[in-house]
N, C-alpha and C positions, 0 to 999 in steps of 0.2 A: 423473437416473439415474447412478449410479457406473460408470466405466469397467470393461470385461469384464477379468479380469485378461489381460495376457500381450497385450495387443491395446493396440497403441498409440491414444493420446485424440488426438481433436482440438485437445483445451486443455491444460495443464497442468494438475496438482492444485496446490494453496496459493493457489488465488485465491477461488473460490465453497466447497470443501470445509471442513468444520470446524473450525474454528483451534483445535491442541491447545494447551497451557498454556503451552508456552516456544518460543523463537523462538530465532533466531539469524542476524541481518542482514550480510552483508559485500559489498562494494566492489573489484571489482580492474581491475587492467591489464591490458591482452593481450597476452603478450610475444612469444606464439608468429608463427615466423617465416611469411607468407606466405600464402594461403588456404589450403593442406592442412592449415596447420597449426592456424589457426582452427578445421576443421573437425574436427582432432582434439580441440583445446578439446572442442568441443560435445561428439562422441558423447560424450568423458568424463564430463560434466556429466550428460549425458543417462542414459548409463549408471550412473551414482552417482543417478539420480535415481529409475531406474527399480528400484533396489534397496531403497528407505526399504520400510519396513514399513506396516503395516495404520494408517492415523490419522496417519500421518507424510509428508511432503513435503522436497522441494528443487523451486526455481522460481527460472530462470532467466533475466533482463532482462538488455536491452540497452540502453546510453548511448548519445547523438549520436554521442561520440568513436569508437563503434564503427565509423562510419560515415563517415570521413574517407578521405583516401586509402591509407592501408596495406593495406587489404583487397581495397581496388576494389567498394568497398561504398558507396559516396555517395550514386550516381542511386534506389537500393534503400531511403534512410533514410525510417522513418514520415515522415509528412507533418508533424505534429503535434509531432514530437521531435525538444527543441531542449535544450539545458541548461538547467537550472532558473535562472532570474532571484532576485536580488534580492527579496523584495517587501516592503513601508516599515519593516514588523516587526522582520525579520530582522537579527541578526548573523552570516554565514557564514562560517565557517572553512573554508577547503578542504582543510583538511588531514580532511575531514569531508563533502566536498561529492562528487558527480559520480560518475565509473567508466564503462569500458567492458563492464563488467559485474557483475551485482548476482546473489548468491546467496540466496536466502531459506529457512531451513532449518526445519523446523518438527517439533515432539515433545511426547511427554509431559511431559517431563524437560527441565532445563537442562542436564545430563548427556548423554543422548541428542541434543538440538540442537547442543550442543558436536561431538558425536562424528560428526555429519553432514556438519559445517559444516566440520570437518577434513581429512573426506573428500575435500573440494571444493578444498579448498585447496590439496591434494594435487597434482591434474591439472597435468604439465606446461605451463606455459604461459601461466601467471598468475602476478602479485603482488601481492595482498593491499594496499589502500590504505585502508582503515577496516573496525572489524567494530563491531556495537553487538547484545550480547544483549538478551533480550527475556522479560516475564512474563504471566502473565495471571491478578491477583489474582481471586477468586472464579467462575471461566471456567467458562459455561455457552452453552447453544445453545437458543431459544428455536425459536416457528412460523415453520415457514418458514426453518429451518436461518437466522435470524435469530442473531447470536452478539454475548454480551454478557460484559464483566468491568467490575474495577471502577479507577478508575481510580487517581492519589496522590494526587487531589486529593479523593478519598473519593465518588465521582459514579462512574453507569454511564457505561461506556465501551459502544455500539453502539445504543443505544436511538433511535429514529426513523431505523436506519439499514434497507439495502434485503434483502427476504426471498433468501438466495441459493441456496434450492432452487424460485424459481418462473423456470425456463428460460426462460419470453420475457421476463420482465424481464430478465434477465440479457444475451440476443439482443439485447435494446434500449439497455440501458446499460451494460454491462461489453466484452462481445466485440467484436471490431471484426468483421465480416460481411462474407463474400465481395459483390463487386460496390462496395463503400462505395468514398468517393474515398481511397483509398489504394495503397500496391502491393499485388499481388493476393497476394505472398507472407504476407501482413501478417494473412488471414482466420485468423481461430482465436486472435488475440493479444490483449492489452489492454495500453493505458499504466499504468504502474508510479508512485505517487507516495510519499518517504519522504522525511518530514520528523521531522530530529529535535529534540526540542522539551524544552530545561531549565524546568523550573518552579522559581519561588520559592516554596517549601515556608517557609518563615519568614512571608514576606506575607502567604501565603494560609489556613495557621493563624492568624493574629492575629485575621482577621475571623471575625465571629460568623455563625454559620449563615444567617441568614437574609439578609442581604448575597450569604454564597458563591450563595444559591441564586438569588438576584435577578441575580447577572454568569451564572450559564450558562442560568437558567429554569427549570429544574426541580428539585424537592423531594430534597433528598439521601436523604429517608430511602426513597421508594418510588419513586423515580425521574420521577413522573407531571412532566408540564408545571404550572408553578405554575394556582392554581387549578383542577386538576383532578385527581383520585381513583388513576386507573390507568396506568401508564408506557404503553400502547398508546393512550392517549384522543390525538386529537388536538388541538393548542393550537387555541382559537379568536381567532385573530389580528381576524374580522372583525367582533367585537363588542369590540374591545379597541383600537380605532386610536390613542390617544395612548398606548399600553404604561402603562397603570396596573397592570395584573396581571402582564402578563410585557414586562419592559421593550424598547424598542424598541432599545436597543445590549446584548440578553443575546445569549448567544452562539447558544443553540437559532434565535432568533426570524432572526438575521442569517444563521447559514449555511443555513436552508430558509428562509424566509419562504412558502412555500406557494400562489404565486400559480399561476397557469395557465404562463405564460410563464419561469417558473425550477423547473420541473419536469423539465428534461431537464439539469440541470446535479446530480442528484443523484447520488452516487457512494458504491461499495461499499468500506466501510473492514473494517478486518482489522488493526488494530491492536494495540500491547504496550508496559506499562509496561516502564523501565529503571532501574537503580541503581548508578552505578559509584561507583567509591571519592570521598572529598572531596577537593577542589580546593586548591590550593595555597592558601588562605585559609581551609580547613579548613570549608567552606559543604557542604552536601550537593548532591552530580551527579547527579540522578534529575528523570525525568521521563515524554515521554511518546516512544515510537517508532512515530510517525504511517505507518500504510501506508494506502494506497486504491486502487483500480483502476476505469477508465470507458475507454468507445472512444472516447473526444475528451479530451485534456489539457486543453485551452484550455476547452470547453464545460461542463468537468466542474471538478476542481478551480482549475486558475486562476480560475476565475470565481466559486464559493466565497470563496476567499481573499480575491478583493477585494473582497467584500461584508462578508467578518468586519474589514475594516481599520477603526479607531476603534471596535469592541467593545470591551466593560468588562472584558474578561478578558486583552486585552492586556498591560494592566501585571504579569499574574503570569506573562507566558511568555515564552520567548528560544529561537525557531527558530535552531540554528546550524549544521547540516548538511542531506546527502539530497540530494537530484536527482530527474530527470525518466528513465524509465526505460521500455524497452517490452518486454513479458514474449512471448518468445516462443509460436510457437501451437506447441501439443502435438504430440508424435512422427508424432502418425497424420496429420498436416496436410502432411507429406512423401512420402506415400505415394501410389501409383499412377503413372502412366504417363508420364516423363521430371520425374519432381522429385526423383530423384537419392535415392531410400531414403525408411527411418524411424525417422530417427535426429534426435535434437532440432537445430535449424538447416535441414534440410535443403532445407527448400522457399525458407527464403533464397539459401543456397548453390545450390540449382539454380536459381534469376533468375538468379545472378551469372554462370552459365552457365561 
């Protein structure tokens, strides 16, 4: 159910709500001096956020670093949120990596994203440490506020991912839930994961379809799991155990493999292609701008990733940025009787006491 207007959410918009066509990612520091000053960050943020229009977002995360000593925010940091590691894939540049905090701006338009995303950039008390815009080739939303586009590598981007208008799924895998082992400020939030991801567009044109479709598993042209008819069918892994049909290092089969026991590591993605200009070797820079959210980093994507390691689609992709991030909980998660307003932050700022 969509937030009453003018009535602060307990969640943010940009995480479950429907991802418009363009994006607009950025990274900053916190310059601003002291906790008031942080806390003017926020209302800022918050109030730039609370201005986007009908279909439109700004969503707000926080980095480890946020949580070091400048703020007096240490004892306060999610459990779970740590600086994104390494993992055997990557090459990270940090000029590309981390932030004290991550704006996610979302629109119709690359115009409109731009013109959000500026907004933000605006608020005293930040600087700006990477931005990466964002597309969403043939963007639609399926059952179940389900959202799909497609990707550069000519494949749906969201397909076997989680329906984001069925609220207890959501309770279960996205939000982090009052009472969970974390700080109590933290209910109403989910961890943030962006990973940016260059594809080799030369390699991966070279091979012939039915190759491409053997590294991710399903049928380019209808999305379905190979051997099967419908992009909703489910793969049948258990009549299939030496991956004759859908190989055992495709990418579908490695990051859900569908047992009982890695059912709780599944996570809601919200992803966007990229295309910046060509590289000093004249190669093209596009690829993929990976976002996901789950109430466990660790149980959720980390643990993904290191099932996708030695998949067949490694050799066409180069993770080199992004971090671990935790999206604050929504305005109205501030509100009531000694958590200090409802104003985005707030219920952090009032732990911090």
């Amino acid at each position: 159910m969509p937030p009453t207007p003018g009535v602060p959410a307990a969640h943010q918009a940009g995480v479950t709500t429907v991802p418009p066509a363009a994006a607009e990612v950025a990274a900053y520091r916190v310059t601003a001096a002291g906790r008031d000053g942080l806390a003017d960050v926020l209302r800022r943020l918050g109030a730039e956020a609370a201005g986007a229009g009908a279909g439109e977002s700004l969503t707000v995360s926080a980095g480890a670093s946020l949580f070091d000593q400048r703020y007096g925010l240490a004892a306060l940091r999610p459990r779970r949120l740590t600086e994104m590691p390494a993992f055997p894939s990557d090459v990270l540049d940090p000029a590309w990596c981390h932030g004290d905090l991550t704006v996610q701006a979302c629109a119709a338009t690359p115009e409109r994203a731009a013109e959000l995303a500026a907004q933000a950039a605006r608020v005293p008390g930040l600087e700006r440490t990477w931005r990466m815009p964002g597309f969403r080739p043939g963007n639609e939303t399926g059952r179940g506020g389900r959202a799909f586009t497609t990707n550069l590598f000519g494949f749906r981007e969201g397909a076997g991912n989680l329906e984001a208008e069925d609220t207890a799924l959501m309770d279960r895998q996205v939000w982090v839930r009052p009472g969970a082992d974390e700080p109590a400020w933290t209910a109403g939030g989910t961890y943030q994961v962006i990973r940016l991801i260059r594809f080799a567009m030369p390699l991966w044109d070279a091979d012939p379809v039915p190759k491409q479709e053997a590294v991710i598993g399903r049928h380019k042209d209808s999305a379905a799991p190979l051997g099967a008819t419908r992009e909703t069918d489910t793969p049948d892994y258990a009549h299939d155990p030496e991956g004759r049909t859908i190989s055992l290092d495709s990418h579908i089969r490695r990051a859900n493999p569908r047992t009982p026991d890695t059912d709780g590591s599944r996570i809601l993605r919200r992803s966007y292609s990229y295309r910046l200009d060509r590289d000093a070797t004249g190669h093209d820079n596009a690829g993929l701008l990976f976002v996901c959210y789950q109430h466990d980093v660790e149980q959720g994507f980390a643990t993904v990733q290191r099932r996708l390691h030695g998949e067949a689609l490694e050799k066409y992709v180069l993770p080199f940025g992004g971090g671990y991030y935790f999206t604050l909980p929504g305005a109205g998660a501030g509100t009531g009787a000694g958590n200090g307003g409802d104003h985005l932050g707030a219920a952090l700022l009032a732990a911090a006491g």
